[in-house]
Structures are given as structure tokens and as C-alpha cells.
N, C-alpha and C positions, 0 to 999 in steps of 0.2 A: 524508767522515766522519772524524772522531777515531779515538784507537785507544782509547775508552773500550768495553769490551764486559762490562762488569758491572754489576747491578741489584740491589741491596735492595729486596722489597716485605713493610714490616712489617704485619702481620695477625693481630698476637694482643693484640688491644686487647679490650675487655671488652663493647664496644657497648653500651655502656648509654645514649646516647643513642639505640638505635631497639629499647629493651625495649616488649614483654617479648618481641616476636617474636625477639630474639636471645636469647632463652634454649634456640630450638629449632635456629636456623640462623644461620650467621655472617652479618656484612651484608654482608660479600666475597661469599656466594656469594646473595645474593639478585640476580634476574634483572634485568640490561639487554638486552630483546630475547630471545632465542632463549640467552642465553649467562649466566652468571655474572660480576659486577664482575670477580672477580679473574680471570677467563681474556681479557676484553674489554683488562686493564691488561701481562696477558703479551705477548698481540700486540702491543700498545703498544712494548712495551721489543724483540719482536723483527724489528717493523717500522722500527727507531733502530738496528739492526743489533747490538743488546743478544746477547752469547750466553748468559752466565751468569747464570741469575738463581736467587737466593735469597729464598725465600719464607720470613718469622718467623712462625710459628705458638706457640701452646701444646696441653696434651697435649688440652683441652676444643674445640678445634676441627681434630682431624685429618680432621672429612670432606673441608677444604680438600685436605689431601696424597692422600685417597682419590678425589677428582675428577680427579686427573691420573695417576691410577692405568690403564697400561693392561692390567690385568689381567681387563678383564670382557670378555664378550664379550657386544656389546649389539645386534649386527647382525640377528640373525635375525627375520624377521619384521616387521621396521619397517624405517623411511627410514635409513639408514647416512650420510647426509650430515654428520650434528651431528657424525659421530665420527670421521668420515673426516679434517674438518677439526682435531676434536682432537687425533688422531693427527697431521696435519702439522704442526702446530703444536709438541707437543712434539717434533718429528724437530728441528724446526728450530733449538732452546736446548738448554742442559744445565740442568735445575730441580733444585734441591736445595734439601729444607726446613732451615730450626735450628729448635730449642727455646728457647723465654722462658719459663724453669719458672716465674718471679714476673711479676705483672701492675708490670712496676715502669716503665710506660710506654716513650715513642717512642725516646728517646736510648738504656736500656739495652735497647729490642729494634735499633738498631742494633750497637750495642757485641757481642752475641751473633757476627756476622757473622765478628768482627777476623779467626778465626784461616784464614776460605774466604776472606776480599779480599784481603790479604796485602799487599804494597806498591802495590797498582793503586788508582785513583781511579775511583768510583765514582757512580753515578745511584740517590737513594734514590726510590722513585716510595711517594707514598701514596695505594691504592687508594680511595679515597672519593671523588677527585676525577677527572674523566673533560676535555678540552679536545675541542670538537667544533669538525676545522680540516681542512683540506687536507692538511695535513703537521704529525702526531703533538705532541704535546707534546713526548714525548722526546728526536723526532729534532731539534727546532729546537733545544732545549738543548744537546746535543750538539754539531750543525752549526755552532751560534752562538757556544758560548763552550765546548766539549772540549777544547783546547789549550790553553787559559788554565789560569794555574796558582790554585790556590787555592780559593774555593765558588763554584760559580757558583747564585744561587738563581734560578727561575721566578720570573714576573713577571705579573699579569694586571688588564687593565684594566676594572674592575668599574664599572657602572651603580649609581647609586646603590640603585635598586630591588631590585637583588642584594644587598646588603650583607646582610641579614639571612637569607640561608642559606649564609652561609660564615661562621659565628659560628668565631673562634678565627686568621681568616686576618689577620696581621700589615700592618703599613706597614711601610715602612722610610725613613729617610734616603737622600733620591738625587740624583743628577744629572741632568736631562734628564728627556724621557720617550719616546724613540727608539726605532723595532722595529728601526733596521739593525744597531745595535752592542752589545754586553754595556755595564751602565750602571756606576758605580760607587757602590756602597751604603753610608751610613754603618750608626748603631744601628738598631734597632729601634725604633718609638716606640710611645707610649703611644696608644691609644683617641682618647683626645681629640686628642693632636697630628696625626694623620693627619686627622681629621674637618678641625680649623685649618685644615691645609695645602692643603685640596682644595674648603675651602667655599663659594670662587667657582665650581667645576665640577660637572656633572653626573654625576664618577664619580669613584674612589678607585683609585690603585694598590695592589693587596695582593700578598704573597707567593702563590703556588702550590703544590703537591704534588708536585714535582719538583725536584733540588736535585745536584748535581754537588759531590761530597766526595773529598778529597785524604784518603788512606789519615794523614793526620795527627790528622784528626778525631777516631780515636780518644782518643788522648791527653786528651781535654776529656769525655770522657766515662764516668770512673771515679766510685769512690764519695765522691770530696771535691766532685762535683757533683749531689749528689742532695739532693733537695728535705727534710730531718729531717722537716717534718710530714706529707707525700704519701708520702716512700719512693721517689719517683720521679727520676729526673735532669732537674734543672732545665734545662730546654733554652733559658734567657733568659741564665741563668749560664752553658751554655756556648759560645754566638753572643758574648757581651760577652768572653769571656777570649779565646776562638780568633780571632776577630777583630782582636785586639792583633798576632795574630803571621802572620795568614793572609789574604790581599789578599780582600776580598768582590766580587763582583761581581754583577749581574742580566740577568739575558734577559727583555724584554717580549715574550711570546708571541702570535700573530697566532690568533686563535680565539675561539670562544663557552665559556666555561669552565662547567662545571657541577660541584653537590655534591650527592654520594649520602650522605652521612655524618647525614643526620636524615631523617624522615618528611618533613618539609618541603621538602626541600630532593629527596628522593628524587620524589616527587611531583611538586614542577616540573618536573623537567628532563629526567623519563622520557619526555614527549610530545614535546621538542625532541631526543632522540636517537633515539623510535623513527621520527619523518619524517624523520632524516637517512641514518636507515638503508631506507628504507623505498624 
């Protein structure tokens, strides 16, 4: 294992793709199985041997911080299983939320982080997406390319058929398309040039929800990168700047990748992880 042991998981995004039921309950905490996204995505980071992990929240979704709350006492009278294993689970991380007092999206609910990651390089995991594999999304990342310097991003090999519930998931410029070695990534491409690139195949390399960041990162992520008409930090402008100075690299992940992140997509792939768990 690396000696990467810290994790960003950002979670105060607005869900407004899976309204209006997120008006009542985050889509982190709607259920995979017996469990919550986001507690299913902690064992994740602490199964990769993740110790620290930093949950971004806003103040409209702290039931997320009150779920890992062990303040309650829930034992009496029912099954103490679900809790027992909550309990070990937080034994086993240090969790600490931030605040994203502004909805100013994904780059400045990292940027929140700068002053708990500190000079360490870091695993940003985004809950919405789950990889159903023998061995974790995050631990391959880590295992694969942790010692390398620079981004190392996930990598997953999508069926065409998938394509249309991981609306928003990127191509990239690459080399090869290898599970043994980290690959080396150019830009980012457009829609259409990945569709080009891949239209003799029956599947698309996209980016993943997983991404291994050099405490450098920050620096690309102040307010001379935010988007003037969103408000938010252009995270195209800051892959294309940091990229100039910072080696890219990808890890093609060995797994069935799934998206929680719309009704759509939550619906598919709920049946493919409750028989993996089952």
C-alpha cells in the first residue's frame, strides 16, 4: 500500500438531479442495501487503508454528520448489528466534516479541505459512484499508481449501453488501454471526440469518481478559476492549467462500475449491487 491515508468525500452538492426527493434527504444518504451511499463509500476509503477522511457537507445537509454520530443509543430492543458495525467502522478512520457555506460546486467544495490535507496527496472519492469489484476502487488506485507523483485519475471501461447513466463522466486523451500499468492521459476531450475515438468499439473509456491529488491542486483552484456565469470553479480550466505543470496519469479499474447520482441510473444498478451483496 502507499502511504496515501487521506480522503475527500465532497457531499454538499444540491441534488438537484434526483429532486424533489432531495429536498427531504441527501442522495448520499439514500439506501444501497441495509446502509447509506455515503457510509457504503467510508468503508470504501477504509477498506484502501484510508485513515482520514473528510466529509464536505453544507449547513442544509448535516443529517449526513448526525448519521455518524455516536451519540444515540439505538441498541435497545432491536438488532444492534447495523450499529455495531457503524461503530467499527468509525473506530477504524478519523472523520471530520468541513463546511461549503456556498453551493459553489465540486473544485471549491475541494479547495474547503486545503487547510486539514496540508502538504499530503490525497484520494478525492465521489459518492454517487460505487465500482462493484473484488478489490475496492480505491484500493486499486492507490495500489496502482500512490507513489506516482502527480493526478493519478480512475479509469473505467464502459459498455456502450451504460453511457447514458453516467451523464457528465469525461474521455480523456490516452495511451493504451492496459489494467496492469497507470496510463498516461492527455486533455480532456470533447463529447464528440471520445464518441470518434471509440466508434469501432463496443465501449467508451471514461473517467471515474476517484482521483489521487498532489496537495498542489490547490493552487488551480482559487477564484481566477471560477466559472463568472455559474459562480462555480471551472474544473475544465483547472485540469487544462494544472496539467501544464503536473504529470496526469490513469488507472483502468478492474470492476462493474455503477451511478447513483440520478433516478436512472440509481434504479439500474441497485439490483446489480443488492445480488452482489446478497
Amino acid at each position: 500500500m502507499s502511504m496515501i491515508d487521506k480522503a475527500i468525500i465532497p457531499a454538499a452538492g444540491l441534488g438537484t438531479r434526483m429532486l424533489p426527493i432531495t429536498k427531504s434527504i441527501p442522495k448520499e444518504m439514500l439506501p444501497l442495501g441495509r446502509k447509506p451511499a455515503i457510509q457504503c463509500v467510508v468503508e470504501e476509503a477504509v477498506a484502501s487503508g484510508i485513515k482520514q477522511i473528510y466529509i464536505v457537507i453544507r449547513e442544509a445537509k448535516r443529517i449526513i454528520k448526525d448519521y455518524f454520530s455516536t451519540g444515540y443509543d439505538l441498541r435497545r430492543g432491536g438488532d444492534a448489528y447495523g450499529i455495531e458495525e457503524l461503530e467499527k467502522l468509525m473506530a477504524a478512520c478519523e472523520l471530520s466534516f468541513v463546511e461549503q457555506r456556498e453551493a459553489r460546486g465540486l473544485g471549491d467544495a475541494i479547495l474547503q479541505t486545503r487547510d486539514f490535507i496540508g502538504h499530503s496527496s490525497f484520494v478525492m472519492m465521489i459518492p454517487d459512484q460505487i465500482l462493484l469489484a473484488e478489490v475496492p476502487a480505491t484500493r486499486q488506485l492507490v495500489e496502482g499508481c500512490g507513489l506516482e507523483s502527480g493526478i493519478c485519475s480512475s479509469l473505467v471501461r464502459l459498455p456502450k449501453t451504460e453511457l447514458p447513466f453516467f451523464t457528465g463522466a469525461r474521455g480523456f486523451e490516452l495511451e493504451g488501454d492496459s489494467y496492469s500499468a497507470p496510463l498516461r492521459l492527455g486533455r480532456i476531450q470533447t463529447e464528440d471526440e471520445t464518441r470518434a475515438a471509440y466508434s469501432s468499439f463496443d465501449y467508451e473509456i471514461r473517467g471515474f469518481g476517484r482521483a489521487i491529488y498532489p496537495p498542489e491542486i490547490f493552487d488551480y483552484l482559487g477564484d481566477e478559476f471560477t466559472n463568472p456565469l455559474s459562480g462555480e470553479v471551472d474544473l475544465l480550466k483547472t485540469f487544462e492549467k494544472c496539467t501544464e505543470c503536473l504529470e496526469h496519469r490513469g488507472l483502468l479499474l478492474k470492476g462493474e462500475a455503477c451511478d447513483f447520482g440520478t433516478f436512472e441510473g440509481y434504479y439500474r444498478y441497485l439490483p446489480r449491487l443488492m445480488e452482489r451483496m446478497a
